[in-house]
Each structure stands twice: as structure tokens, then as C-alpha cells.
C-alpha positions in Angstrom: -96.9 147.3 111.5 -96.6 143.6 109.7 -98.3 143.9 106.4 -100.9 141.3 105.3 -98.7 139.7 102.9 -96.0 138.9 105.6 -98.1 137.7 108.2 -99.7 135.4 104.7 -96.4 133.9 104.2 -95.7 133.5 107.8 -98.5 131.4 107.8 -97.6 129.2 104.6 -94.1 128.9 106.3 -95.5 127.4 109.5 -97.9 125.5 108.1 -95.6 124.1 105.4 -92.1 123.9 107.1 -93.3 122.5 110.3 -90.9 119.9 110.2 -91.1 116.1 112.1 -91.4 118.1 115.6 -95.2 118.7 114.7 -98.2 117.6 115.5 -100.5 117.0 112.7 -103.2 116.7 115.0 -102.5 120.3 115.5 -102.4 121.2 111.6 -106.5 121.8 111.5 -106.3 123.9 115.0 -103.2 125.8 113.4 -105.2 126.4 110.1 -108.2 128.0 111.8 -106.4 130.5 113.2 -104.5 131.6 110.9 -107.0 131.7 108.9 -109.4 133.7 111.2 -106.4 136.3 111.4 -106.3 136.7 108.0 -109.3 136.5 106.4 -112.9 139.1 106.6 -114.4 136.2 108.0 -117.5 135.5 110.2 -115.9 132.8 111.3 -114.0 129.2 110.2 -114.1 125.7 109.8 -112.2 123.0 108.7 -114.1 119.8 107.8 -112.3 116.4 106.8 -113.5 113.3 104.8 -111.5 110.0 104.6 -111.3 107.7 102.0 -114.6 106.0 102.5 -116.4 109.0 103.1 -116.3 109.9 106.9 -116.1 113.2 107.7 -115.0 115.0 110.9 -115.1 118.9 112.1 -111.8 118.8 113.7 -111.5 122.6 114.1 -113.7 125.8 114.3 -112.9 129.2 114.9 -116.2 129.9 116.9 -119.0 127.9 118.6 -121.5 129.0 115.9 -118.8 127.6 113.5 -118.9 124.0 115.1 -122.7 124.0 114.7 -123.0 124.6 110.9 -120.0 122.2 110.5 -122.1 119.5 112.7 -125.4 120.1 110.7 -123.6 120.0 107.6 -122.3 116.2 108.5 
């Protein structure tokens, strides 16, 4: 059985060390999942702003998800 905390810092490790072979496109798609794995959550989102204030829903766990993230831009 993997423990919480090892599948936690598996997570850090392959979010963290990914190295140049990456994709950071991937990173938000990478971070829901892990996160939905991990977490007592309904379900997650990952919203991003850019510097002059734009911001996208590049990831969601669930199709409910995407629809609060879209009302919320």
C-alpha cells in the first residue's frame, strides 16, 4: 500500500524535477491530477492570469469544474 505522504512527494518530484524533456503545456493537466488523487476534493481547477490580467482555465478535473472556472472568468 503507498502511503499518502509518498505518493505527495512523488508528486512534488514530478512536478518539480521534470527536467527540459517536459512540456509545460502539460504542467496544469499534470497538476489536476495529482491533485484530484490526493486531495478530498469535489473536484479541481487550475485558473491562470498573465501579466495584464488575462486569465485562462487550462485544466479541470471534471466537466462541472470547467463550468465554475468559466463563470468565474
Amino acid at each position: 500500500m503507498v502511503y499518502r505522504e509518498e505518493r505527495l512527494a512523488d508528486a512534488f518530484v514530478t512536478l518539480g524535477g521534470a527536467g527540459a524533456e517536459f512540456e509545460a503545456a502539460r504542467l496544469p493537466y499534470v497538476l489536476v491530477r495529482r491533485c484530484d488523487e490526493l486531495l478530498a476534493a469535489d473536484g479541481v481547477g487550475v485558473l491562470l492570469a498573465d501579466p495584464d490580467g488575462t486569465v485562462r482555465a487550462p485544466a479541470a478535473s471534471h466537466e462541472n469544474v470547467r463550468v465554475m472556472q468559466l463563470v468565474q472568468i
